[in-house]
N, C-alpha and C positions, 0 to 999 in steps of 0.2 A: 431329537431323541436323546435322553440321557445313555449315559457309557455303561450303566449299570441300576438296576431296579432292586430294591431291597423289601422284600415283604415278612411277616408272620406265615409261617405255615397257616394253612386253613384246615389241614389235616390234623396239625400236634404244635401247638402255639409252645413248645420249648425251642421248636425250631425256626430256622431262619432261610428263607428262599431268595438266594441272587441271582437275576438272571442277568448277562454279564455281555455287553456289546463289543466288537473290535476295537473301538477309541477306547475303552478302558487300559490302566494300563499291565494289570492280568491277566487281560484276553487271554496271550498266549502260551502263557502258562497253564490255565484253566484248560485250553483244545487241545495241549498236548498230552493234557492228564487226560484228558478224556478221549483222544482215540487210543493212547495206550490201554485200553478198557473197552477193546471190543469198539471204536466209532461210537462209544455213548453219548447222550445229548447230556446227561446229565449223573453226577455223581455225588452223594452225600458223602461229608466227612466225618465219621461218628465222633469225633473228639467236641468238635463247637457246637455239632446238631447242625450244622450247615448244607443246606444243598447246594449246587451248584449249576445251572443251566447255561448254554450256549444258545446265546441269546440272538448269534448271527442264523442259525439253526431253523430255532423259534420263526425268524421272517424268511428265510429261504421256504420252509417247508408248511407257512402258513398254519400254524401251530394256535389255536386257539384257547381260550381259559379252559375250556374243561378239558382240554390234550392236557393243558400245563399242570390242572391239579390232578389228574391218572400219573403223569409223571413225579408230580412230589407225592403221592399217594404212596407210588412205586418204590420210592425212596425210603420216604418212613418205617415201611414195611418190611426191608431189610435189617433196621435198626431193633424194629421190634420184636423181630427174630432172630436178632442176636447173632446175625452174618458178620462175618469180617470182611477185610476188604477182597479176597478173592472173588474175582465172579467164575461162576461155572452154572453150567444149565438147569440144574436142581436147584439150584441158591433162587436164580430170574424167577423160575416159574414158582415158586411157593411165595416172593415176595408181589409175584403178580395175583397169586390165589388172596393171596391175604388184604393184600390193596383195593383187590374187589369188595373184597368181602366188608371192608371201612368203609367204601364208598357208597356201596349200596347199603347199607344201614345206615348213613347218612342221606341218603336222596338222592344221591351224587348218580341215577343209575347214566347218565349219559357220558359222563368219564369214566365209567367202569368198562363202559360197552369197547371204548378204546381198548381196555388191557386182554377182555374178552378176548376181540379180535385178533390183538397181539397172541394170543395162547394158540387160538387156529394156524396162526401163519406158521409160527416158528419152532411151535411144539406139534404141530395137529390135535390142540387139545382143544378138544367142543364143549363149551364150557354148559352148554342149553343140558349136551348128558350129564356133566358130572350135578347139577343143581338139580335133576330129574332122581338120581341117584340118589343124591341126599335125602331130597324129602320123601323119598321109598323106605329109605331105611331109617330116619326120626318116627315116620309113621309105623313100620312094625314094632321100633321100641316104644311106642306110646301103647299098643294094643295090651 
């Protein structure tokens, strides 16, 4: 296994997705940025367009391509909301609303379904209502 994997977003080809092994030699710098951030698996840098993944993470937790691309999804999705680098509970869940919302108008709906879920656990937000909601209320502004 390489120490580190370098792709193109699949999301927004300006960025750049590492996902980053223990034999690298910034693993540890990379985990330490990242549990200081809430134990995230993974954090963009808005400066490079960089994402970052813990790539040891990725195989403990069995993390599959479309977990990996709801996660850079996730990421994107704060840059393209123009977050900074604080996290706080409003910032996650709008970058998760948003992330959805790329993926499934991409096709993507089974790495959505991941951020979906995520919204139930952590927010209790059902995301089945709020897309029920929506299209209630596009259809009265259509009438």
């Amino acid at each position: 296994m390489s120490d580190i994997i370098v792709k193109e977003s699949r999301i927004n080809p300006e960025f750049k997705v590492f996902i980053v092994y223990k034999e690298h030699e910034s693993y540890a710098s990379i985990k330490q940025s990242l549990e200081l951030l809430n134990n995230s698996i993974a954090a963009i840098d808005l400066q490079s367009k960089s994402i970052f993944i813990d790539g040891e993470r990725v195989i403990d937790e069995l993390i599959d391509e479309d977990q990996l691309l709801a996660i850079e999804a996730h990421e994107v999705a704060h840059y393209m909301l123009g977050h900074d680098v604080e996290i706080n509970d409003e910032s996650e869940k709008e970058a998760d609303l948003f992330a959805i919302a790329m993926l499934d108008q991409d096709g993507w709906h089974r790495a959505s379904s991941f951020l979906k879920d995520r919204l139930k656990e952590f927010y209790g937000i059902d995301y089945s209502a709020f897309e029920q909601e929506w299209e209630e209320s596009l259809s009265k502004e259509e009438e």
